[in-house]
VMD Tcl script that draws the C-alpha trace (Angstrom):
set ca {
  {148.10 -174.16 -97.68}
  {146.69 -173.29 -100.78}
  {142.99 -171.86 -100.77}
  {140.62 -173.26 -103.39}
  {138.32 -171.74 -105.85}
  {134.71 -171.06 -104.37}
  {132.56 -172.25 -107.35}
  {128.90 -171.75 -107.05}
  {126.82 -174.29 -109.23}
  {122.94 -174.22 -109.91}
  {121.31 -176.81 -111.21}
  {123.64 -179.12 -109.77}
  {121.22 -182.05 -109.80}
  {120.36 -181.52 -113.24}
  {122.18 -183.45 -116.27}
  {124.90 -181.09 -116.45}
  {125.40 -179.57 -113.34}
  {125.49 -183.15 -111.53}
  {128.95 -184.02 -114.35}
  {130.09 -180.54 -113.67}
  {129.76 -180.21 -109.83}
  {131.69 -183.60 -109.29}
  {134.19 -182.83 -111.79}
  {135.43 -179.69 -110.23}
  {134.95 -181.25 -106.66}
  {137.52 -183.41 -107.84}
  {140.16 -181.75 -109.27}
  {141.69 -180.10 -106.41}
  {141.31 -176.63 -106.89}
  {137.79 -175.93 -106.55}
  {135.49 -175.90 -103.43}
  {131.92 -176.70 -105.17}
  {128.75 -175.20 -103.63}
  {126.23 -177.23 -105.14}
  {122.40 -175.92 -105.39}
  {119.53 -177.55 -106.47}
  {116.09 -177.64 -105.76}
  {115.96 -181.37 -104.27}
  {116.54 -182.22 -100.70}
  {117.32 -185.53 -99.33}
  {119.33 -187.71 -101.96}
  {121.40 -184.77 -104.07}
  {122.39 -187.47 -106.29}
  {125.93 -186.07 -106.61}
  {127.59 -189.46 -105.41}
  {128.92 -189.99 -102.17}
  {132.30 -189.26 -103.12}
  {131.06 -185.25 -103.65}
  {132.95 -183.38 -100.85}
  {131.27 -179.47 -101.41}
  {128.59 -177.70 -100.11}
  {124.83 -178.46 -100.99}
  {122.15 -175.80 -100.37}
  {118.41 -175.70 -101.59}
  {117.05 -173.17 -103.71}
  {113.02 -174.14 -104.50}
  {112.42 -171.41 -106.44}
  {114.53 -169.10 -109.30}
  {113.02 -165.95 -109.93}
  {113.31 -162.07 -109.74}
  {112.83 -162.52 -105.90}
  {114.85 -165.21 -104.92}
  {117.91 -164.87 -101.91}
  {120.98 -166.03 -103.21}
  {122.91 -164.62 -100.17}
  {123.93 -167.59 -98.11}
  {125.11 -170.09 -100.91}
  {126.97 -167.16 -102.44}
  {129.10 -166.39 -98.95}
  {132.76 -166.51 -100.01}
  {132.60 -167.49 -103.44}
  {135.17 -166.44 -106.36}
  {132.84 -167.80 -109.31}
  {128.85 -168.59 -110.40}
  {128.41 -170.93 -112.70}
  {124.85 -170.60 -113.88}
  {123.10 -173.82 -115.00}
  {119.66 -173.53 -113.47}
  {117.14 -173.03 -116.01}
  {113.31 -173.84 -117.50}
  {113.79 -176.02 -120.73}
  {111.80 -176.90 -123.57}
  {108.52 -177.97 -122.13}
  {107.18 -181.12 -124.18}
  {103.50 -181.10 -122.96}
  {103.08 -176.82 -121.76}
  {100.54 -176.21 -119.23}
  {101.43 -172.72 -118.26}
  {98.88 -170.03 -118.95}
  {101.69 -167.29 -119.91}
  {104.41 -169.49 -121.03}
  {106.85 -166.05 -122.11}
  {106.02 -164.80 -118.49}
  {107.33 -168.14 -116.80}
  {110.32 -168.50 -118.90}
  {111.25 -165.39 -118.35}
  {110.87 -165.02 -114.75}
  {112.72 -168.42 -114.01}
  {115.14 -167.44 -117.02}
  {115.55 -164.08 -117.18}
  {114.87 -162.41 -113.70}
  {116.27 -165.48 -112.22}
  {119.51 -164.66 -114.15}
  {119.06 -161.44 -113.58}
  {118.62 -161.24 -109.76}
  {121.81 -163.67 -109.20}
  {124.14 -161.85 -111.34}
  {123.33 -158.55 -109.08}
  {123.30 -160.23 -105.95}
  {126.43 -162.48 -107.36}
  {128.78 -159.09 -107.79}
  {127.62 -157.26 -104.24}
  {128.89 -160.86 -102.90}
  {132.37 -159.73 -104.30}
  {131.97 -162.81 -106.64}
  {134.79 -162.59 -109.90}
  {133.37 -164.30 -112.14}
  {130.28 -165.37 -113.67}
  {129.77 -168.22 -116.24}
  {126.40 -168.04 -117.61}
  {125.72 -171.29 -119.86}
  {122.90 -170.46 -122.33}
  {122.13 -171.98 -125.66}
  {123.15 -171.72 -129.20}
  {119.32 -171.16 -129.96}
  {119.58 -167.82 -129.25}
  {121.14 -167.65 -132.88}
  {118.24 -169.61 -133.98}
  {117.14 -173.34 -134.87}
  {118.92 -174.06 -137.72}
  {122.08 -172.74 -139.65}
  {122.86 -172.61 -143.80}
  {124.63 -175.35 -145.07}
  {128.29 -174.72 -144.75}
  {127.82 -170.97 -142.62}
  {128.31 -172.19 -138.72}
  {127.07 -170.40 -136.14}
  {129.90 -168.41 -134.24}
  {130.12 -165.89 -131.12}
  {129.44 -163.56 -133.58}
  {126.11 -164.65 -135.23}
  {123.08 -162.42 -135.25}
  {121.02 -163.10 -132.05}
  {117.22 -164.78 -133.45}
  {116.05 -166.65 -131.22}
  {113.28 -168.78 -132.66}
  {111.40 -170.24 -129.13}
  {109.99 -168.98 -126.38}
  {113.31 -170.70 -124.23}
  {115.85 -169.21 -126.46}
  {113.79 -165.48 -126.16}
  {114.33 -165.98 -122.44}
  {118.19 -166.70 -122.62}
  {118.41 -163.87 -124.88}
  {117.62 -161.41 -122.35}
  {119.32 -163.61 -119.44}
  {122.83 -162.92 -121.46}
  {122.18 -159.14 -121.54}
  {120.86 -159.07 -117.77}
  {124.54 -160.55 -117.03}
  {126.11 -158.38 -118.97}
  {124.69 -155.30 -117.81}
  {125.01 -156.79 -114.14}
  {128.85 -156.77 -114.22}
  {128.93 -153.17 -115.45}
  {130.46 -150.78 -112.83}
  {131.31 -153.75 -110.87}
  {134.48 -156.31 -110.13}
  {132.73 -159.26 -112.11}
  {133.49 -160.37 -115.37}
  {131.54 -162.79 -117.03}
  {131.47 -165.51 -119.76}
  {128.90 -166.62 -122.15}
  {128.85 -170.05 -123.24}
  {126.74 -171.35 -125.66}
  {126.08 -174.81 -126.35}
  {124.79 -177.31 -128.65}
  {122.55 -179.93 -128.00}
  {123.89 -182.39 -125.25}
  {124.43 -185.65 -124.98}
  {125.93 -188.27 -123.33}
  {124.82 -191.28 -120.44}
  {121.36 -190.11 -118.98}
  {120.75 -187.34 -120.79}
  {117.16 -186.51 -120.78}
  {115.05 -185.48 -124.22}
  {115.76 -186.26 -127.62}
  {118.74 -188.37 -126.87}
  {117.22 -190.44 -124.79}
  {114.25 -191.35 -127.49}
  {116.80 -191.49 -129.92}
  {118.38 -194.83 -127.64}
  {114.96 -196.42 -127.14}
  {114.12 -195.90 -131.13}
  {117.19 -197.61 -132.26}
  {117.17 -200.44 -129.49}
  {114.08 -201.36 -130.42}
  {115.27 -201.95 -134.46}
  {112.63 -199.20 -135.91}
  {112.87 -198.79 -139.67}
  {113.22 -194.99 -140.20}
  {113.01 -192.84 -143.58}
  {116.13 -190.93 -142.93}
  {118.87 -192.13 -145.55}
  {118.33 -189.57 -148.07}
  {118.93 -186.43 -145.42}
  {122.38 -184.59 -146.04}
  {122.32 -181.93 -143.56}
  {124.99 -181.06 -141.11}
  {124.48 -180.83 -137.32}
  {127.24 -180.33 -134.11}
  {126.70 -181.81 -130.56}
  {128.40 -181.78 -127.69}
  {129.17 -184.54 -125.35}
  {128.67 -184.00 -121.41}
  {132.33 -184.42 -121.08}
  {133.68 -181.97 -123.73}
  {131.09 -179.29 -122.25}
  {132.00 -179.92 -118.70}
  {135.54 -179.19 -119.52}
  {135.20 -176.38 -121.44}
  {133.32 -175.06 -118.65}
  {136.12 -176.02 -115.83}
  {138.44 -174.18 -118.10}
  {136.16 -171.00 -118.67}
  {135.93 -170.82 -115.12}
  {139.50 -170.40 -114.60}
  {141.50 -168.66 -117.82}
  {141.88 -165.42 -117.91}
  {140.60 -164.61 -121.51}
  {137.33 -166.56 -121.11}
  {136.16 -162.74 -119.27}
  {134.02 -161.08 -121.20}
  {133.60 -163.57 -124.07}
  {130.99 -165.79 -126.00}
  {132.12 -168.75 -126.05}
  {130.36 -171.74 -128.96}
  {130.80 -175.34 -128.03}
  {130.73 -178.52 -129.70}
  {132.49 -181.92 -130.31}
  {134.06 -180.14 -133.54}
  {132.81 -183.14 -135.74}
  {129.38 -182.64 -137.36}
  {127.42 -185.21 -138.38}
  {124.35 -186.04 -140.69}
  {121.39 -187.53 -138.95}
  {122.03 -190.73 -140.97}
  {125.41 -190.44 -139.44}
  {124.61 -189.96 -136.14}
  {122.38 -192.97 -135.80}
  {124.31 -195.40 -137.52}
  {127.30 -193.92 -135.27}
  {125.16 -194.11 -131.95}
  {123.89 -197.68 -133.25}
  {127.41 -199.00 -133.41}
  {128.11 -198.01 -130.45}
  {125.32 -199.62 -129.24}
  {126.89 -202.92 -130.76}
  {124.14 -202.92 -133.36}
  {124.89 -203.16 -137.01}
  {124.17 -199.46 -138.07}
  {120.55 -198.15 -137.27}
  {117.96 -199.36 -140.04}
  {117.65 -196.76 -142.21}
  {115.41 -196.52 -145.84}
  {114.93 -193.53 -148.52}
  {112.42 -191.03 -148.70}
  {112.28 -187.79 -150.09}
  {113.24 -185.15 -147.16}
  {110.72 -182.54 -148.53}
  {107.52 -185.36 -148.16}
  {109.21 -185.94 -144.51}
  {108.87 -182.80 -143.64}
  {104.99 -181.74 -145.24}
  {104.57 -185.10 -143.39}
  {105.75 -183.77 -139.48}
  {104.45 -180.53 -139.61}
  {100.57 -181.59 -140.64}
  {101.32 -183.74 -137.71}
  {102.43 -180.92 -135.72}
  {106.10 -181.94 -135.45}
  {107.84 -179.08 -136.93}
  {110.41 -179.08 -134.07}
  {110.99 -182.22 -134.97}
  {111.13 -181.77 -138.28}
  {113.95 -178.82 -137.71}
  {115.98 -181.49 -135.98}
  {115.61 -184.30 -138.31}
  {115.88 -182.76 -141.92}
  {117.44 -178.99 -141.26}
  {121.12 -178.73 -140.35}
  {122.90 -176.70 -137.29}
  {126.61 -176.17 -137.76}
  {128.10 -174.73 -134.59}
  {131.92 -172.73 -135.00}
  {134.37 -173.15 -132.40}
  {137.71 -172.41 -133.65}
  {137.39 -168.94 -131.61}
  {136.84 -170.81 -128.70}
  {140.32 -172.78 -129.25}
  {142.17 -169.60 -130.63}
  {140.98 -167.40 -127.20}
  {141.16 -170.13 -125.01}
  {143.40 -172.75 -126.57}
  {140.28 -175.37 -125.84}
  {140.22 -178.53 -128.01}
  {137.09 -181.14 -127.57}
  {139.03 -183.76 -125.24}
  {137.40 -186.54 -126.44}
  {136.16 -187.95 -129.83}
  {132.31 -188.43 -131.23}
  {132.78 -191.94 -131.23}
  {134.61 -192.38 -127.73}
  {131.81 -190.01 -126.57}
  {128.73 -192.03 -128.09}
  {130.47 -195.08 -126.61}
  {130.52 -194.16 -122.79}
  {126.83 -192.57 -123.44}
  {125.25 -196.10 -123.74}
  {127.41 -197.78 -121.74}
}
mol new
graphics top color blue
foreach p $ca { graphics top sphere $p radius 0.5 }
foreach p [lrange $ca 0 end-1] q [lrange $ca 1 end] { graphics top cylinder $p $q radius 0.2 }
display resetview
């Protein structure tokens, strides 16, 4: 009888986690121990055969020692986003002790558990916002993060690094894009309700250059990670390997919507942008007008790791 893979996922009720947690329980060789902070309805299907255990809080205190019994890999998904509407007093000092300490405090607990493995998905803003036309950001890019969330990741990398030192755990880095795909919270999802509802935007005239990455392409990038050999001690950069313009991507998204392209007019990007940041949008700005070109042919040379499924297949299922 062959004994499966003990993986341990947090955030496994989260956008990711949920696609990841029932993909591995799936593909016979993985025995998923789910955790998440809801009780009740997990909302991982009632097909999902693993473990579920509740974590309420992630910090620099938190007891990782039950859900970790027995288990070969951590996949680390938990984390405090981007806050929209921030109410904390210390915003660095919450980040960081969900983000960092949290990170910190499984990765040490992780290897005393005997754990092989730990996959640590951060974000490709730790290399900043936004990229030079035409120079991508690789595994090897200078580390400047630009946001509070990216500062945290940061230091949750180098907490997992120094974690596994002296130890029997290797770890991986993996570094995506921004995520999309069918439910995915944020700017995605505003992005469906603004073209289903046929608003004129002043977008034609931007010629930047941005990557993605579908749920499904990051989920199995992160099955394989979990599993190949070379994946141990790496950074790994992730994206759909296609990047698009942001009139691309809506007319893209908009077709797939069944909608004749997204309706699009001229204006002159630098007017756009004076425009969002007196209004305080400057993320948005960033997002709309700058590019963000993400490099992953290291990820296919170390790992052999292609995107398995197109931009346009993957735009489809998202508003199915």
């Amino acid at each position: 009888m062959t004994t499966l893979n003990r993986v341990l996922v947090t955030g496994a009720t989260g956008f990711v986690g949920r696609a990841l947690a029932q993909k591995l329980a799936g593909d016979g060789k993985s025995h998923v121990v789910a955790v998440g902070r809801r009780t009740g309805n997990v909302e991982l299907g009632t097909t999902f055969a693993g473990e579920y255990h509740v974590v309420s809080q992630i910090d620099g205190d938190t007891d990782w020692k039950v859900p970790l019994r027995g288990c070969d890999t951590v996949v680390h998904l938990a984390a405090r986003v981007h806050v929209l509407r921030e109410t904390a007093m210390d915003p660095r000092g919450v980040f960081r002790r969900t983000n960092t300490d949290g990170t910190r405090r499984l990765a040490e607990q992780a290897a005393r558990a005997g754990v092989r493995r730990f996959v640590f998905v951060s974000t490709i803003g730790v290399c900043g916002a936004e990229s030079t036309l035409g120079q991508p950001i690789g595994p090897d890019s200078l580390v400047l993060p630009q946001d509070l969330y990216s500062e945290s990741k940061a230091e949750a990398e180098e907490a997992v690094r120094t974690s596994c030192i002296g130890t029997g755990m290797n770890w991986s880095i993996v570094r995506p894009t921004m995520v999309y795909g069918r439910g995915a919270p944020g700017n995605f999802a505003e992005l469906l309700r603004v073209l289903a509802r046929r608003i004129p935007l002043p977008l034609a005239s931007i010629r930047n250059r941005r990557s993605f990455v579908a749920i499904d392409n990051l989920v199995d990038l992160l099955a394989v990670a979990i599993f190949h050999s070379a994946a141990a001690g790496r950074i790994l950069t992730v994206s759909d390997g296609e990047d698009l313009s942001t009139p691309d991507l809506l007319n893209r998204t908009a077709c797939a919507m069944g909608l004749r392209g997204a309706r699009l007019f001229p204006a002159p990007p630098t007017a756009l942008a004076m425009m969002l940041q007196l209004a305080g949008r400057a993320r948005m700005a960033q997002r709309l007008l700058g590019s963000l070109e993400v490099d992953i042919r290291s990820t296919h040379e170390v790992l052999g790791w292609r995107p398995p499924i197109s931009v346009d297949e993957a735009l489809r299922r998202a508003v199915a």
